[in-house]
Structure formats: structure tokens, C-alpha cells
Backbone and ligand atoms as CSV (ligand in chain L), in Angstrom:
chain,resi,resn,atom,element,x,y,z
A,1,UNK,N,N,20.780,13.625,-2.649
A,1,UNK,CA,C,19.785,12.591,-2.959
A,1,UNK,C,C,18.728,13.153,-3.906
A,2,UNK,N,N,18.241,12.465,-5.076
A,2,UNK,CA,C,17.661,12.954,-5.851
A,2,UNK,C,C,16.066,12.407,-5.552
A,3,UNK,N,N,15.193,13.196,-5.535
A,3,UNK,CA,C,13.676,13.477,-5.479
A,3,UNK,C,C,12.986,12.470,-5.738
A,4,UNK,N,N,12.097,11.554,-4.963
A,4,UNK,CA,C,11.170,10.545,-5.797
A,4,UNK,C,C,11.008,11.428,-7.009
A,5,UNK,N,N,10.137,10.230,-8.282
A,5,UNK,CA,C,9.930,10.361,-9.089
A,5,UNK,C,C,10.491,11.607,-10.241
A,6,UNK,N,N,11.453,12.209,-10.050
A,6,UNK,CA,C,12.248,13.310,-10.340
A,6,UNK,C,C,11.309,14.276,-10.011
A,7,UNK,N,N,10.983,14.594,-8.830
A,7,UNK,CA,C,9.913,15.496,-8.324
A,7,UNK,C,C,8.710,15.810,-8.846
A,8,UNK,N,N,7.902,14.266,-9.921
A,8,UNK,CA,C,6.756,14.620,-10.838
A,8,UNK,C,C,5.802,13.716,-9.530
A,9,UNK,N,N,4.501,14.294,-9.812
A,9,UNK,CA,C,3.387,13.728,-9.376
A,9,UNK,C,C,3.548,12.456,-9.000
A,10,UNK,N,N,3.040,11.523,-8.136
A,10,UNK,CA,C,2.692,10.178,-8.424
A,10,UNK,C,C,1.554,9.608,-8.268
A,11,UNK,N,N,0.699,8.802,-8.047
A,11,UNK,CA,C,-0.233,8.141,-7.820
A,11,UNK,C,C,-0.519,6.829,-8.331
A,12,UNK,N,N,-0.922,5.707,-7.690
A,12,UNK,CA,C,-1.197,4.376,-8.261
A,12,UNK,C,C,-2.383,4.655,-9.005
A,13,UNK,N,N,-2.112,3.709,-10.199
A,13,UNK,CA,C,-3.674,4.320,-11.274
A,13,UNK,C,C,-4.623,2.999,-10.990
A,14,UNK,N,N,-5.631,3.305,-11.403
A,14,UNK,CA,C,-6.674,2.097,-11.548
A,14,UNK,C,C,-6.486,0.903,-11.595
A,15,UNK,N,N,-5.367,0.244,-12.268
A,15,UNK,CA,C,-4.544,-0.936,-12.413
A,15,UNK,C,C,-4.257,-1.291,-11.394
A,16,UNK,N,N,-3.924,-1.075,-10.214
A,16,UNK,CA,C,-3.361,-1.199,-8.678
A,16,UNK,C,C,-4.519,-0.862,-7.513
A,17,UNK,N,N,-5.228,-0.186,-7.699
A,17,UNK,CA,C,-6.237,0.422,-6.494
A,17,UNK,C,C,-7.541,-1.015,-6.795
A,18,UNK,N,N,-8.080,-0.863,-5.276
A,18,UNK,CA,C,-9.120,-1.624,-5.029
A,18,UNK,C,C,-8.985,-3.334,-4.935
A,19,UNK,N,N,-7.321,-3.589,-4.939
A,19,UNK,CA,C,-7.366,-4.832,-4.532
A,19,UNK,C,C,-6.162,-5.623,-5.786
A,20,UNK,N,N,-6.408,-4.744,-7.300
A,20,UNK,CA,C,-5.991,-5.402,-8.257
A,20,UNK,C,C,-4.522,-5.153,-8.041
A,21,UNK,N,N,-3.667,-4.861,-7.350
A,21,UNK,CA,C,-2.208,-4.925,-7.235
A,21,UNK,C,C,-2.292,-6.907,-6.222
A,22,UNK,N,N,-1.598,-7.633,-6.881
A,22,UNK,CA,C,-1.084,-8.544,-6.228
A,22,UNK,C,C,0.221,-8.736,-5.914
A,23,UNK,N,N,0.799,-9.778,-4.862
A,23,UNK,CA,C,2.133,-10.138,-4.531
A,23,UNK,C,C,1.989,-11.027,-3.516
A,24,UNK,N,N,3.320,-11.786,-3.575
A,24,UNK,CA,C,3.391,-12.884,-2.846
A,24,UNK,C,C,5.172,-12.568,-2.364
A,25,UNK,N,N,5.443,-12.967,-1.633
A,25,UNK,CA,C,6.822,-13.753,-0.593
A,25,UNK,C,C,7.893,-14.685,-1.276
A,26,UNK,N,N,8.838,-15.063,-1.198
A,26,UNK,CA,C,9.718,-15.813,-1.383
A,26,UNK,C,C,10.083,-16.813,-0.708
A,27,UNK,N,N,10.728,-15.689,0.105
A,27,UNK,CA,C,11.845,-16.100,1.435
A,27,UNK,C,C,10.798,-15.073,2.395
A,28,UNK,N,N,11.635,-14.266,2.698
A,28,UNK,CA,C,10.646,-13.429,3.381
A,28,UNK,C,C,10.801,-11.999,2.535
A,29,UNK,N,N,11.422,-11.371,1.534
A,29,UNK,CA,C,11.110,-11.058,0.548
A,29,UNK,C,C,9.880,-10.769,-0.581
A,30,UNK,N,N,9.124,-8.965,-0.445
A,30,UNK,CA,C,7.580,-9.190,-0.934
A,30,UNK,C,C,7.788,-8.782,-3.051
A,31,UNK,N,N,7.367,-9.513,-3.407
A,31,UNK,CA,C,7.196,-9.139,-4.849
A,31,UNK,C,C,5.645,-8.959,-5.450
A,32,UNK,N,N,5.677,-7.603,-6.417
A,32,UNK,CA,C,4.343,-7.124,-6.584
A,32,UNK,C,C,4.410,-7.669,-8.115
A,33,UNK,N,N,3.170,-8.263,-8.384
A,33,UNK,CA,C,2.382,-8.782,-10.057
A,33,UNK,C,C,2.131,-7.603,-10.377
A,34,UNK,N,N,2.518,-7.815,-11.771
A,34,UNK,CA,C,2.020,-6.831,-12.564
A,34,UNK,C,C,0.355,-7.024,-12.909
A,35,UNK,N,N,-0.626,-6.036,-12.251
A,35,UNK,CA,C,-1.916,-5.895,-12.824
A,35,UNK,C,C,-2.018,-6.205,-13.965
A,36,UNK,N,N,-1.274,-6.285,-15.272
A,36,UNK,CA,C,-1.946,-5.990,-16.450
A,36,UNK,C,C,-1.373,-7.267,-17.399
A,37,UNK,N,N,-0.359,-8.122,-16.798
A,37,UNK,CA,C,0.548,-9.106,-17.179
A,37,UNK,C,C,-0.677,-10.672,-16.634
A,38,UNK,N,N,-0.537,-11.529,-17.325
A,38,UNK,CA,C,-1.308,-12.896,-16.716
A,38,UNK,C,C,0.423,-13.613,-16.161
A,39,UNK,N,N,-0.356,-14.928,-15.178
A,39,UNK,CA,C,0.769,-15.488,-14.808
A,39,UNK,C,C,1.592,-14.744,-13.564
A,40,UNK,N,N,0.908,-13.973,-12.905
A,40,UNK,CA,C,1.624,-13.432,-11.675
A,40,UNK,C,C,3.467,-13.125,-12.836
A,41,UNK,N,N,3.334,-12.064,-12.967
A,41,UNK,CA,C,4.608,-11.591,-13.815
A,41,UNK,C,C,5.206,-10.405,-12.837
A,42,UNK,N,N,6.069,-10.674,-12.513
A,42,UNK,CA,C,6.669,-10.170,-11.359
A,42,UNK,C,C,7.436,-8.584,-12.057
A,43,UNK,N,N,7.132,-7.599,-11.066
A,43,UNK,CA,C,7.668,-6.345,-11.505
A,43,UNK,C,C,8.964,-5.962,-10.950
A,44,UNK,N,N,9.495,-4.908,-11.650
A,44,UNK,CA,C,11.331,-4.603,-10.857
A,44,UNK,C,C,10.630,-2.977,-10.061
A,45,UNK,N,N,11.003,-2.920,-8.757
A,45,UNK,CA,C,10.703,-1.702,-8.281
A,45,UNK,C,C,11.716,-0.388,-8.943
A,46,UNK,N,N,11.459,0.482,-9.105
A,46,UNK,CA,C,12.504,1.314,-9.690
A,46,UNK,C,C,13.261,2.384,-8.479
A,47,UNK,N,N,12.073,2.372,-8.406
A,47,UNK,CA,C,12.787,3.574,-6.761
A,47,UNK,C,C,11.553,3.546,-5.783
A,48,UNK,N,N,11.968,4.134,-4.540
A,48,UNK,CA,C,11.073,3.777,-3.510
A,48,UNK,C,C,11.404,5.111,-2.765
A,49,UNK,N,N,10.504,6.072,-2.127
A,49,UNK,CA,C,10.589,7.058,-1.342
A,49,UNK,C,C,9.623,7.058,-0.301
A,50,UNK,N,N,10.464,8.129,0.512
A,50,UNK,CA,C,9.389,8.642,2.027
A,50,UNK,C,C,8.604,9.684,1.752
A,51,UNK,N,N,6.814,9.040,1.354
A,51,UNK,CA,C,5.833,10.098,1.297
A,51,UNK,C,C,5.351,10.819,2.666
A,52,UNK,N,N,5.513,9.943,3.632
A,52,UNK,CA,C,5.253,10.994,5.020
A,52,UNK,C,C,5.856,10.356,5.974
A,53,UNK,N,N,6.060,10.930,7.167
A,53,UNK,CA,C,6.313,10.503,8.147
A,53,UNK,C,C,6.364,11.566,9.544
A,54,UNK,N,N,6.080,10.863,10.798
A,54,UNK,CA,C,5.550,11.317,11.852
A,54,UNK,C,C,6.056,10.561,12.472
A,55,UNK,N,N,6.637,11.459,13.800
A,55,UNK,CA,C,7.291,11.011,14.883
A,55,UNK,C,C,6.264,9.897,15.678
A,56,UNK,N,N,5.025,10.655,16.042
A,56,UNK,CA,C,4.023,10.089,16.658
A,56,UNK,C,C,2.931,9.018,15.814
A,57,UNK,N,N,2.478,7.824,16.206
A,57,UNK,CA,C,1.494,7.379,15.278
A,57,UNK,C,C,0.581,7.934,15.982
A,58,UNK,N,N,-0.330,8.198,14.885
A,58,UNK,CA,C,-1.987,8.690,15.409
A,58,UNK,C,C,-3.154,7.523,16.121
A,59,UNK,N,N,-2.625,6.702,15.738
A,59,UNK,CA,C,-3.174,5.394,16.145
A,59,UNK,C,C,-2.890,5.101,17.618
A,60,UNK,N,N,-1.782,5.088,18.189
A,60,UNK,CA,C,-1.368,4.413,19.238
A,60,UNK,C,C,-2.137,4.557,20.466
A,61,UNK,N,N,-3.079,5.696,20.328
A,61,UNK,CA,C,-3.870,6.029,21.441
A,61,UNK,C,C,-4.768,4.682,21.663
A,62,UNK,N,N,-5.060,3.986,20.565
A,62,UNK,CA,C,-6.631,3.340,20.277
A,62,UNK,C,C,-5.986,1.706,21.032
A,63,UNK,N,N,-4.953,1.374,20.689
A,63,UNK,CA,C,-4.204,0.345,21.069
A,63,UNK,C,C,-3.183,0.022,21.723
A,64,UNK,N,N,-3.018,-1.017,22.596
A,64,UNK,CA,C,-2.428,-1.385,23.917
A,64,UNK,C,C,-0.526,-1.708,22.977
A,65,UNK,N,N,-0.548,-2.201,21.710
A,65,UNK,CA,C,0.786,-2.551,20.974
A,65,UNK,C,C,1.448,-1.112,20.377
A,66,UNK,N,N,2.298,-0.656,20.375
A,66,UNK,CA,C,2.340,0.886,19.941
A,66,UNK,C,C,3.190,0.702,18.327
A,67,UNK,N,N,3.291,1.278,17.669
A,67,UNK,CA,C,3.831,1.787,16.615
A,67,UNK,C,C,5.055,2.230,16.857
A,68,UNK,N,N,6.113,2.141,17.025
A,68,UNK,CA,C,7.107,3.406,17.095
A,68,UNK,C,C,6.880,5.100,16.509
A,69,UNK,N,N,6.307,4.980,15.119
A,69,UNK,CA,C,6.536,5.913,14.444
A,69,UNK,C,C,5.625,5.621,13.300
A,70,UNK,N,N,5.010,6.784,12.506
A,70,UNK,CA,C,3.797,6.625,11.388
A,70,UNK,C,C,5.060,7.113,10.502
A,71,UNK,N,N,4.597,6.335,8.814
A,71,UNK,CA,C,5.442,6.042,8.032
A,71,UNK,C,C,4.285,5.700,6.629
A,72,UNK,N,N,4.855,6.387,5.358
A,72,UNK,CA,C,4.313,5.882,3.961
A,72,UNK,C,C,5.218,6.206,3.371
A,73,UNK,N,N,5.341,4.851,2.996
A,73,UNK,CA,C,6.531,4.718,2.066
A,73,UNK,C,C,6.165,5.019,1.019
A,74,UNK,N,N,6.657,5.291,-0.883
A,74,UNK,CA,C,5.803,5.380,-2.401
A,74,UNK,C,C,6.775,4.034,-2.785
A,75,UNK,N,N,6.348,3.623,-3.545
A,75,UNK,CA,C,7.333,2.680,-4.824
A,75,UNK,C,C,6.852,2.723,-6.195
A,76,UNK,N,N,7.952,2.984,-6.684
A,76,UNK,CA,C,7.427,3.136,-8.568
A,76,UNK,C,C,7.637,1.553,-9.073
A,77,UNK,N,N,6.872,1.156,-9.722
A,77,UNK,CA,C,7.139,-0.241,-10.157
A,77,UNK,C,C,6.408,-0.184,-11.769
A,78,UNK,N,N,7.340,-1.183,-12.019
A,78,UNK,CA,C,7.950,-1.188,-13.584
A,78,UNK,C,C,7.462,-2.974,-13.870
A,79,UNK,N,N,7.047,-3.133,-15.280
A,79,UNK,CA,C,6.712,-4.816,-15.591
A,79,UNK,C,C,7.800,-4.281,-16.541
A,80,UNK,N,N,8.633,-5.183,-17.013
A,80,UNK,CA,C,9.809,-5.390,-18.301
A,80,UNK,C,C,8.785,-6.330,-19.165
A,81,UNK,N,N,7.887,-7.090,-18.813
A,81,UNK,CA,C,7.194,-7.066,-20.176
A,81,UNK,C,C,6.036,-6.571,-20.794
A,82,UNK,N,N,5.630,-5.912,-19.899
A,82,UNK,CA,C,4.234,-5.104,-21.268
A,82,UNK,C,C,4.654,-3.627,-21.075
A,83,UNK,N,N,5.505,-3.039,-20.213
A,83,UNK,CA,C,6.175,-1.971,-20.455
A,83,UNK,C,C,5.436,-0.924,-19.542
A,84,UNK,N,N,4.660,-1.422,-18.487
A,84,UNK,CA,C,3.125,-0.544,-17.703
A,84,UNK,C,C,3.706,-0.281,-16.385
A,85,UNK,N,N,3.600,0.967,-16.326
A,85,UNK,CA,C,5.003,1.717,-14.921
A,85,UNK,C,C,3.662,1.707,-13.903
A,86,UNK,N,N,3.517,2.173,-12.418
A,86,UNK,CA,C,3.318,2.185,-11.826
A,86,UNK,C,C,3.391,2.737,-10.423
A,87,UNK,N,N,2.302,2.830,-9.500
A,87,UNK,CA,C,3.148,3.327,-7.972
A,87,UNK,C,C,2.139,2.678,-6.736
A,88,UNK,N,N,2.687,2.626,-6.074
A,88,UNK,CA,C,2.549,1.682,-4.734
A,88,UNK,C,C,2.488,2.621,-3.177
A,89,UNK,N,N,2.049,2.329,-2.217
A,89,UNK,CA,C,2.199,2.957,-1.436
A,89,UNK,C,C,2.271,1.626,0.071
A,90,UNK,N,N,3.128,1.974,0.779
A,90,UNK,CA,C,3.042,1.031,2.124
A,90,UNK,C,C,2.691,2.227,3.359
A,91,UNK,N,N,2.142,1.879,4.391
A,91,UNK,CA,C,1.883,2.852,5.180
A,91,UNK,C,C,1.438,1.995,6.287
A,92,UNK,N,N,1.356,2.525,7.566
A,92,UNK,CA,C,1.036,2.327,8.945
A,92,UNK,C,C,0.465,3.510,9.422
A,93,UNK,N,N,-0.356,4.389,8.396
A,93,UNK,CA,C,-0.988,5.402,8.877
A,93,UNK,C,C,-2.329,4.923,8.413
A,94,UNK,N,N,-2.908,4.094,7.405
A,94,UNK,CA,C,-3.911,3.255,6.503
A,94,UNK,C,C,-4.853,2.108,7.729
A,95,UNK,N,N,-5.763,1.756,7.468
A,95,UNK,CA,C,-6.159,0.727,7.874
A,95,UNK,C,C,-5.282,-0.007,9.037
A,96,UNK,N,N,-5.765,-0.032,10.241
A,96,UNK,CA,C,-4.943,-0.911,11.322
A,96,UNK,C,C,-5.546,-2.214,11.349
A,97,UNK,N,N,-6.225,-2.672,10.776
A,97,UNK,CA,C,-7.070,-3.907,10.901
A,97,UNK,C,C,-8.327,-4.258,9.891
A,98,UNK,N,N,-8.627,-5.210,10.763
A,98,UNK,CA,C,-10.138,-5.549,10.082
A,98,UNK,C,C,-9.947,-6.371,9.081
A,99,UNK,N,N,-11.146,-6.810,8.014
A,99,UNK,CA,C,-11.244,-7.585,7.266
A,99,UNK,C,C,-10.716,-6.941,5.940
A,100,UNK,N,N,-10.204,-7.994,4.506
A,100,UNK,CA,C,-10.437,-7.519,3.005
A,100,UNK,C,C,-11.441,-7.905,2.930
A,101,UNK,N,N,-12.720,-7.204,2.285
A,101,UNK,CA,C,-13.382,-8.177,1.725
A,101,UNK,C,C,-12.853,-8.043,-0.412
A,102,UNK,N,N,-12.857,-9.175,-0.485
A,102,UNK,CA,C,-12.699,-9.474,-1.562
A,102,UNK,C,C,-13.225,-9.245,-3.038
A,103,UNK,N,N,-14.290,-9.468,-2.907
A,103,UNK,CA,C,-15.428,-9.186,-3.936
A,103,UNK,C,C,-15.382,-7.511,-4.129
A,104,UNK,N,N,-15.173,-6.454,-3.159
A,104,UNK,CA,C,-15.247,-5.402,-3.036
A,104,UNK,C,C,-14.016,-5.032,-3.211
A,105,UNK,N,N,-12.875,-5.219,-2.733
A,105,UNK,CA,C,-11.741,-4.539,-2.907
A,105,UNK,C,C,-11.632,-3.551,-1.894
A,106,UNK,N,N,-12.194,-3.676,-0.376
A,106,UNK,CA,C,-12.483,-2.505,0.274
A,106,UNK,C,C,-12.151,-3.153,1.896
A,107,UNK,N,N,-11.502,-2.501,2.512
A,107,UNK,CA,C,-11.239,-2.861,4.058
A,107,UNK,C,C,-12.537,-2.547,4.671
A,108,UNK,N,N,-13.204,-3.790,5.527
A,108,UNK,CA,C,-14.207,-3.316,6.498
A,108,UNK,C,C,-13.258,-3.441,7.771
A,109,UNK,N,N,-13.468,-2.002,8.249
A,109,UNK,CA,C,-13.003,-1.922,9.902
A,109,UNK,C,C,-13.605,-2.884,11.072
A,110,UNK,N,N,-12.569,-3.299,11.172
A,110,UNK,CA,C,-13.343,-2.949,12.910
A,110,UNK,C,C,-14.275,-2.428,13.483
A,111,UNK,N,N,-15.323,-3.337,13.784
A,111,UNK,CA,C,-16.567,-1.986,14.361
A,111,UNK,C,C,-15.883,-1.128,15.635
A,112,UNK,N,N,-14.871,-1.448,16.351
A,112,UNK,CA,C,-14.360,-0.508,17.384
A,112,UNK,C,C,-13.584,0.332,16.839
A,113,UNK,N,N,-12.742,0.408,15.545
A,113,UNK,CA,C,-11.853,1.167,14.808
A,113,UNK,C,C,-12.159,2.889,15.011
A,114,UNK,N,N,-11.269,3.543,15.369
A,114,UNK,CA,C,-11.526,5.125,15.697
A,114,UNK,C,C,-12.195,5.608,14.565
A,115,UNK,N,N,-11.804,5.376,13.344
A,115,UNK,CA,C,-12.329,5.824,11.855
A,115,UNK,C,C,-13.626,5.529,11.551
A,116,UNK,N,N,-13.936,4.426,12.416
A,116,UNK,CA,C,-15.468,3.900,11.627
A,116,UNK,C,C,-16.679,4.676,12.037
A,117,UNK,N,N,-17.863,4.962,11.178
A,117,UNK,CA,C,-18.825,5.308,11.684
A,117,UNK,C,C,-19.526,4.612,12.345
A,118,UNK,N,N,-20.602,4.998,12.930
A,118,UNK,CA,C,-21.577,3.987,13.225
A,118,UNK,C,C,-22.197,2.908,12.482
A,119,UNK,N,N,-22.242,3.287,11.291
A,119,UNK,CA,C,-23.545,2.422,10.470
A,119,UNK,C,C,-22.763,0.706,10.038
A,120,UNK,N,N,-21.770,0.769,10.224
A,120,UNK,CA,C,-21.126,-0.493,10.052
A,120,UNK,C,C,-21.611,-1.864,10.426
A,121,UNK,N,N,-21.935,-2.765,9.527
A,121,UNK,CA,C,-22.825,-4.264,9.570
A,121,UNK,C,C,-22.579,-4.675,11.029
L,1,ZN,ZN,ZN,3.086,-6.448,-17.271
């Protein structure tokens, strides 16, 4: 089996972080917009790998529903029309809850969330 990304770096760039990656459903089927395309222009994933994984979730302590297993997936994603590559990440090690807020591009926790500090609204 050959190496995500042929074993180069990855990271989602600015184009994708803070909210600006969109996608919507089909069927039950998820498809990601290209950030940089108007018209929700749908991207082809190119390859998809296992960035981590753990037997145990770290979470499961905090909650009564358990996880089987902690998991981040990567995905490289590609627009065929403005030619702007990309990477994605899915995970169940990220945020267990709480709100988007929108305007911000930023998950507010849970004020009970293990991660959160105190100072939370
Ligand atoms: Zn595009």
C-alpha cells in the first residue's frame, strides 16, 4: 500500500480552515465545495488516509455513549475546475459537541466539555 500523499507533508491551507470548507449530502453520501470555486462546485477526493488512530477514545470517560475507537482520517481533495488541491481531516478525537458559531468559524464547547476552560460565556 502506498503512503498518503506519497509520504509528503499535508495540511488543509487557509482555503478550508475556520469554517470555509463546505459540503452537503446526496443520498447519504458527503461531498466537499471547493473553497475557491462559486456555485458549491463539487471536488473529486483523490486519496484518503489513516492520520491516527487509538484503540481507546480519550473521550469516553466524559460520556455515558462510548466511541468504539479514536480515529482521523486525511483526504486530499482536488476541484477539476480551477485546478486548487487540498486536504481535509475527519476525526472523533476533535470537538465532541457544542455549538458552530458561524460568524467566527470556531466551535464553542460545552461549558461541561473536559477541554474547556473556565472563562467560557
Ligand atoms: Zn475550484
Amino acid at each position: 500500500m502506498s503512503k498518503f500523499n506519497d509520504g509528503k507533508p499535508y495540511h488543509g491551507s487557509n482555503a478550508v480552515s475556520h469554517g470555509k470548507l463546505r459540503g452537503a449530502t446526496d443520498t447519504d453520501y458527503f461531498y466537499f465545495f471547493c473553497p475557491k470555486c462559486a456555485h458549491r462546485q463539487i471536488m473529486r477526493i483523490l486519496e484518503y488516509g489513516l492520520h491516527d488512530e487509538k484503540a481507546q477514545n480519550p473521550y469516553n470517560e466524559f460520556f455515558k455513549v462510548q466511541a468504539k475507537s479514536a480515529f482521523t482520517l486525511v483526504f486530499k481533495l482536488h476541484c477539476e475546475k480551477c485546478r486548487h488541491t487540498d486536504f481535509v481531516k475527519i476525526s472523533n478525537m476533535g470537538w465532541q459537541g457544542g455549538r458552530y458559531d458561524e460568524a467566527n468559524g470556531k466551535v464553542i464547547p460545552w461549558d461541561t466539555a473536559p477541554s474547556v476552560s473556565a472563562k467560557q460565556p
